[in-house]
C-alpha positions as CSV (number, residue, x, y, z in Angstrom):
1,X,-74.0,-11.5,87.0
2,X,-71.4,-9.1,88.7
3,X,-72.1,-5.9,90.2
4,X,-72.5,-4.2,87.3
5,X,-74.8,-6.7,85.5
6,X,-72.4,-8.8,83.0
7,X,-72.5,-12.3,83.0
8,X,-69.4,-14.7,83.7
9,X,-70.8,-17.6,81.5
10,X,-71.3,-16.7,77.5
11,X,-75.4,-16.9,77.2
12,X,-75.0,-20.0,74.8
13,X,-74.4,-23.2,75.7
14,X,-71.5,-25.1,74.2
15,X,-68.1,-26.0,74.7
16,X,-66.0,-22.8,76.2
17,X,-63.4,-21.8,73.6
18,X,-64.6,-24.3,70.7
19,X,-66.7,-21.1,69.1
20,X,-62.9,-19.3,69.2
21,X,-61.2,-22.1,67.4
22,X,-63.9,-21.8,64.9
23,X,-63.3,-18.5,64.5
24,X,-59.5,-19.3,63.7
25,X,-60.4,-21.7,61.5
26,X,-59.6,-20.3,57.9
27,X,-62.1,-20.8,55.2
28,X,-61.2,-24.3,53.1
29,X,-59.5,-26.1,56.1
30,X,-60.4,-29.4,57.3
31,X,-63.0,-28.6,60.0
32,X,-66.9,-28.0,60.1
33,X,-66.9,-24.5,58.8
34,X,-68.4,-23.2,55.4
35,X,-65.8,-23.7,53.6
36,X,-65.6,-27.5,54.4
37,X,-69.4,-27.5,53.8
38,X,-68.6,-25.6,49.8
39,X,-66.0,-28.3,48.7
40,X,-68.1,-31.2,49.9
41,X,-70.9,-29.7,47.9
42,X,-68.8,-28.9,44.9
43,X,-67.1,-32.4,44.7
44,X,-70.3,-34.3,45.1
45,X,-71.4,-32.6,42.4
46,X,-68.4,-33.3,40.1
47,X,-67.6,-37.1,41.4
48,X,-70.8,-38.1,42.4
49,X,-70.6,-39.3,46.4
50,X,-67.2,-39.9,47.1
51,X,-65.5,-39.1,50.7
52,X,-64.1,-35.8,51.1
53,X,-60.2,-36.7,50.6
54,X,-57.7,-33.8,52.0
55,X,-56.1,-31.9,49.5
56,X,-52.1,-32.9,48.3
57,X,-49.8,-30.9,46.0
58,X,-49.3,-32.5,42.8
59,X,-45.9,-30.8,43.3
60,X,-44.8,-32.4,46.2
61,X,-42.8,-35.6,45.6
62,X,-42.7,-38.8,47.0
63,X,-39.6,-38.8,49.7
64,X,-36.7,-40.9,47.6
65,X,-36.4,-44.3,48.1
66,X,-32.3,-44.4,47.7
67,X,-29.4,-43.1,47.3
68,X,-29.2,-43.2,43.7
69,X,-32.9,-41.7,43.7
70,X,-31.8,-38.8,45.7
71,X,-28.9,-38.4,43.4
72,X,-30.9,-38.2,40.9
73,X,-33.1,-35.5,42.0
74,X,-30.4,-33.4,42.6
75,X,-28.8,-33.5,39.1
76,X,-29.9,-31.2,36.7
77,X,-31.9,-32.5,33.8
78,X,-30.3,-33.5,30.3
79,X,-27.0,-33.6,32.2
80,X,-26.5,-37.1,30.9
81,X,-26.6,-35.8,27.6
82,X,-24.4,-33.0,28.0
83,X,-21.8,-35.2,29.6
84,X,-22.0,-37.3,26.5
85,X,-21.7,-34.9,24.2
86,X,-18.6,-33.9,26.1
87,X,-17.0,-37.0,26.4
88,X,-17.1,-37.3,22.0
89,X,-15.9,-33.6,21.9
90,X,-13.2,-33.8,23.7
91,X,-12.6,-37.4,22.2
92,X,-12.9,-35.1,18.5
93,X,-10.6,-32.8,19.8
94,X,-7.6,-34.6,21.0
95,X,-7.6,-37.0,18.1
96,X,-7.2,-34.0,15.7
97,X,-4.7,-31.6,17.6
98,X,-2.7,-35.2,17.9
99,X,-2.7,-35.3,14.3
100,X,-1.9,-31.9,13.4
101,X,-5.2,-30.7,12.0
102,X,-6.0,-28.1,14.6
103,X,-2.2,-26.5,13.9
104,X,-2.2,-26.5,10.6
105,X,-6.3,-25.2,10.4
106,X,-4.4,-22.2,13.0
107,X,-2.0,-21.7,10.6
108,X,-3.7,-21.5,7.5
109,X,-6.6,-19.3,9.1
110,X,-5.5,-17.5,11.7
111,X,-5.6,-17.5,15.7
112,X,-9.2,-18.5,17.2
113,X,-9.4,-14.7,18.0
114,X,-8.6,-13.6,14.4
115,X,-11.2,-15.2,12.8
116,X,-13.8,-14.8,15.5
117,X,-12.9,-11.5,14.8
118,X,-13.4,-11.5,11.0
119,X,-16.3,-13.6,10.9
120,X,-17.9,-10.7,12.1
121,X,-16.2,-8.2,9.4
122,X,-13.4,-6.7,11.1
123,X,-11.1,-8.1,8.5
124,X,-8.5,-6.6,6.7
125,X,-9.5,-5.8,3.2
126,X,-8.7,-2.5,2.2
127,X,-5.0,-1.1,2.4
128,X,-4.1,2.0,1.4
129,X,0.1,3.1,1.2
130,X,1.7,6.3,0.2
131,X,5.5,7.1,-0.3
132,X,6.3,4.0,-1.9
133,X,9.2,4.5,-4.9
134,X,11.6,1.8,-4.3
135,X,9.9,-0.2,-2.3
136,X,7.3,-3.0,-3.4
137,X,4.0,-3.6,-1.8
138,X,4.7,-6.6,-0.3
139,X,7.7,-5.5,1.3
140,X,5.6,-3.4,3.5
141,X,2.8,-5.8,4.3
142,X,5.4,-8.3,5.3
143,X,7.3,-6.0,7.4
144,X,4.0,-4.7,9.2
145,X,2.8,-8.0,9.5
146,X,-0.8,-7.5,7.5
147,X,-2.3,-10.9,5.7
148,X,-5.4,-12.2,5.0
149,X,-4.8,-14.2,8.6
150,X,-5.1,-10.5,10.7
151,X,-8.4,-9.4,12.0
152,X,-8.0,-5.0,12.5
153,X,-8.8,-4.9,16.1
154,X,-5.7,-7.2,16.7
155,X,-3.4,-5.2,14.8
156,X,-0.8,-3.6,16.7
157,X,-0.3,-0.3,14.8
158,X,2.7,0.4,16.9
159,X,4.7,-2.8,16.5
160,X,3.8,-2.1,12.8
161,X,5.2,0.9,12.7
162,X,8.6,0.5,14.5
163,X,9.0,-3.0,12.1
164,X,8.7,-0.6,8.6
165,X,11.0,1.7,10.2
166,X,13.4,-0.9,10.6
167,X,13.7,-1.5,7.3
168,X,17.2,0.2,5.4
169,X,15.1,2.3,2.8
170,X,12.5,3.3,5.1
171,X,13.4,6.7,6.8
172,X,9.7,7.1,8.7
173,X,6.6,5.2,8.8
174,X,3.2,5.7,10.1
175,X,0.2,3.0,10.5
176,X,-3.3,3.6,10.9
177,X,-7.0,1.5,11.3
178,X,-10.1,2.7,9.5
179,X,-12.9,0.7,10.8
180,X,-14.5,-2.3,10.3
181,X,-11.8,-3.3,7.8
182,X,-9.4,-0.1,6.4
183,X,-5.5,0.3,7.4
184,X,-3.6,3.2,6.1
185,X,0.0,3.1,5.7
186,X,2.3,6.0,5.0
187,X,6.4,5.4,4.4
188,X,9.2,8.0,3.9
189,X,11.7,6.8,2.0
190,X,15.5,7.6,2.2
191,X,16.6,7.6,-1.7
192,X,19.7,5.4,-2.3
193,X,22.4,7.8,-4.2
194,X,25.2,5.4,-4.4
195,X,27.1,2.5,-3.7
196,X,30.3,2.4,-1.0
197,X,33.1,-0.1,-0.9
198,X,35.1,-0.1,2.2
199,X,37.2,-3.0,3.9
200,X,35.8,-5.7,1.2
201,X,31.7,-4.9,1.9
202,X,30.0,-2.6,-0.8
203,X,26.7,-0.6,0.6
204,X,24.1,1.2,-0.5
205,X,24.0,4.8,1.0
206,X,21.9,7.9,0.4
207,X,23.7,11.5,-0.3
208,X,24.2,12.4,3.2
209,X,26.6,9.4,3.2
210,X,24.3,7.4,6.0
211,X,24.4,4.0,5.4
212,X,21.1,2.3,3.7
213,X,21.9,-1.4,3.2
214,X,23.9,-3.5,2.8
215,X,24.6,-4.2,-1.3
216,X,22.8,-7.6,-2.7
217,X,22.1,-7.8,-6.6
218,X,18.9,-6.2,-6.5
219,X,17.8,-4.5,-9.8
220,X,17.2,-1.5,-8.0
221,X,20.8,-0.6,-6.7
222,X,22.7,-1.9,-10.1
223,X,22.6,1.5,-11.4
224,X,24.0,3.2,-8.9
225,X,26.9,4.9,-9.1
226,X,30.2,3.9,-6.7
227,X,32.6,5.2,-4.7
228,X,35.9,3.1,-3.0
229,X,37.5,3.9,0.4
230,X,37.5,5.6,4.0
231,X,36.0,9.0,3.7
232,X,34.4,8.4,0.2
233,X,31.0,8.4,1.5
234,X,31.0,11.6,3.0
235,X,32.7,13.6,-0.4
236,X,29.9,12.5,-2.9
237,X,29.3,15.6,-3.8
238,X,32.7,16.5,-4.9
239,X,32.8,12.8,-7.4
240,X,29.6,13.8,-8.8
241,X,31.1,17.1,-9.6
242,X,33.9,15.9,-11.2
243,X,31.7,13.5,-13.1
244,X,29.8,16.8,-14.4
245,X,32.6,18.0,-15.4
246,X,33.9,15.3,-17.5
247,X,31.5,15.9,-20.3
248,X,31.3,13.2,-23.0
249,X,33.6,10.7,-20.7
250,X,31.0,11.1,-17.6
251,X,28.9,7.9,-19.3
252,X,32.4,5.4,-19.3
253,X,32.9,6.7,-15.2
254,X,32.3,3.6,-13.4
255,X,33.4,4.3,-10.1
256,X,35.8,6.7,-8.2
257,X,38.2,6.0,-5.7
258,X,39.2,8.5,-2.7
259,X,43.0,7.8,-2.4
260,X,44.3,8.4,1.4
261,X,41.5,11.6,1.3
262,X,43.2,13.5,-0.8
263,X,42.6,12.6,-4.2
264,X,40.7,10.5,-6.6
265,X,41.0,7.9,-9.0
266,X,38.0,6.7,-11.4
267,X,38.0,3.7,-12.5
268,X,36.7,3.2,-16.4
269,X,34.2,1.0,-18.3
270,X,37.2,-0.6,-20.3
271,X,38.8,-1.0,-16.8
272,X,41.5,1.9,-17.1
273,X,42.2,4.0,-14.2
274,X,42.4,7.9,-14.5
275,X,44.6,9.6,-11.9
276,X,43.4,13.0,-11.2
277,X,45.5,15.7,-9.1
278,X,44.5,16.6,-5.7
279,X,44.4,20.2,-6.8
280,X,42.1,21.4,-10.0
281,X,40.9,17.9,-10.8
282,X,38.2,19.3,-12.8
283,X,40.4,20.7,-15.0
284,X,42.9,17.2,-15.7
285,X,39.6,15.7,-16.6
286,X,38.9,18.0,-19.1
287,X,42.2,17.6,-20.4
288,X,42.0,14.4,-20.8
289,X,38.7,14.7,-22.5
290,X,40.3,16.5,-25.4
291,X,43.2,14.3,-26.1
292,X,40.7,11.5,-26.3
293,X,38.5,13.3,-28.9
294,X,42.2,14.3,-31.1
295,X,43.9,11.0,-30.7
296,X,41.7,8.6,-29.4
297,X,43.6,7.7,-26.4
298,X,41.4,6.1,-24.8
299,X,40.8,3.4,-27.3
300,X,44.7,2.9,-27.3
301,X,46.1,-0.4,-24.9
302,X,46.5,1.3,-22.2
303,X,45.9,0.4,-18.3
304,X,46.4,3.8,-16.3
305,X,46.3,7.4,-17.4
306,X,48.5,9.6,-14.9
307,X,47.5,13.3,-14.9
308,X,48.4,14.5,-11.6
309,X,51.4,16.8,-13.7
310,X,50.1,19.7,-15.3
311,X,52.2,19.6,-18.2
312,X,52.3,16.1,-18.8
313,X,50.3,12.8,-19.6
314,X,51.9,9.7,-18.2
315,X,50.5,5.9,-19.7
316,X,50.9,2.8,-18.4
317,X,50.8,0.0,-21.0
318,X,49.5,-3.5,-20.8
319,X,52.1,-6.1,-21.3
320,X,51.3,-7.3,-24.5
321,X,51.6,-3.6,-26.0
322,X,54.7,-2.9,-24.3
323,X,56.4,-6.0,-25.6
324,X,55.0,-5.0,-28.6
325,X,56.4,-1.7,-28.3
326,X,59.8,-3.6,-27.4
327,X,59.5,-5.3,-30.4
328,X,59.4,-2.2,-32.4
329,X,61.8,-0.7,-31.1
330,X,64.6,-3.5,-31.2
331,X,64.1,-3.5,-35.0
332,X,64.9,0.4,-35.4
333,X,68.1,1.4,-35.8
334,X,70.1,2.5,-32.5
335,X,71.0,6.0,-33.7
336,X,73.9,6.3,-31.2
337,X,71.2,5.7,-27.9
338,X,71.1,2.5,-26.6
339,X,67.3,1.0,-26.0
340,X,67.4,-0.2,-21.9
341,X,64.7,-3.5,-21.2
């Protein structure tokens, strides 16, 4: 003992530090504590008397044997499979875009997107279109681009629009989605009026004169009224007047030609040509519509009608009526006037 009556030796004997190492121990380690004492008991118990074995993780693995081994662990599992399953794929695959198949299935259906797309109902299957009068339905879906093919989302609305305005008839257009499958498409027509022949090409144009089309032998323009030369297309108003005021002759007006912009000529169902005056056509036309209903002059063999003098109708005969009308005259006496040929 010190000077203050504390030992320097612990008061049992024993190993120094063994009773610290103890106390480190933890519970269930190989050692002699409790816990050693608790699984002995227990596995008697359950095995009978076998020698306490240390514990091992079933977890742990043996350490690999090879390469190949360790390769293996690494892998993922199934990868074998999936490997295989990508080999015949892509095998599947290249055999049929070789062939063809996958194009044409494209074309037929649509882009992969497309249908992705309508497989989960954002298809096209309700259009509604306003404004149409001479245009058809299908026109307009081919100019906007809708089919069965199109899923909505992918629709361009503004590359739909700008190809209906493109087309001669359509003056404005305007193209919009109702979702999960609607599209709404509203047109403004411009209305052909008539038909223009210029330099050897015939068009169709509206009544401000602005060029539509150009003419094919559609139904829809046959009808129309025409007008022949420079600076016609900008007086339609003034031919359709003289038209009105032709009466009972307006329905045998086939066409009227603007003569160096200063006067017309209209050209006849029976192929005659009327030559109006530059001043007071209105009036020549009415004129002419009289003698017609007194003497039938229309009827008569006749090629041009020349009214341009007020006081005076001037005809132009087709050659067999004027050598018929020579004819006639050779056999009548002279009278003291000789006939010139």
């Amino acid at each position: 003992m010190d000077g203050r009556g504390r030992q320097f030796e612990p008061l049992k004997t024993g190993a120094p530090g063994r009773a610290d190492a103890r106390a480190r121990q933890a519970p269930g380690e190989t050692g002699t504590g409790p816990g050693r004492r608790v699984l002995q008991r227990l596995a008697s118990l359950t095995f009978g008397a076998l020698p306490f074995t240390r514990y091992r993780d079933p977890a742990r693995r043996a350490r690999p044997r090879n390469a190949l081994e360790r390769l293996e662990r690494q892998l993922p599992r199934f990868v074998g499979l999936w490997l295989a399953l990508g080999f015949f794929g892509t095998t599947a695959v290249t055999g049929l875009a070789a062939s063809g198949q996958i194009a044409q299935f494209f074309e037929e259906r649509g882009r992969p997107h497309h249908i992705a797309a309508q497989i989960f109902g954002f298809g096209i299957s309700e259009i509604a279109m306003t404004g149409l009068i001479q245009l058809r339905e299908r026109e307009i879906l081919n100019a906007a681009g809708i089919d069965p093919r199109v899923a909505l989302p992918f629709l361009n609305v503004t590359t739909a629009r700008e190809s209906l305005e493109s087309l001669p008839l359509v003056h404005s257009a305007t193209v919009r989605k109702l979702y999960p499958d609607g599209v709404v498409i509203n047109v403004v027509e411009r209305e052909p009026f008539a038909l223009w022949q210029v330099d050897g090409n015939v068009y169709v144009i509206a009544m401000d004169g602005e060029v539509i089309d150009y003419f094919r032998p559609d139904p829809r323009y046959l009808p129309l009224p025409q007008v022949v030369g420079e600076g016609a297309q900008t007086r339609l108003a003034e031919y359709f007047e003289l038209i009105d005021a032709a009466g009972a002759l307006s329905q045998r007006i086939r066409a009227g030609t603007l003569v160096a912009e200063r006067r017309w000529t209209l050209k006849l169902d029976n192929g005659m040509d009327v030559r109006l005056p530059e001043d007071e056509p209105a009036e020549a036309l009415q004129r002419l519509a009289r003698l017609d209903a007194e003497h039938d002059l229309l009827e008569k063999d006749v090629i041009a009608i020349d009214l341009r003098m007020p006081d005076r109708v001037v005809v132009r005969l087709t050659a067999e009526s004027w050598s018929a009308y020579e004819s006639e005259m050779r056999k009548r006496p002279l009278r003291g006037r000789e006939v010139r040929t």
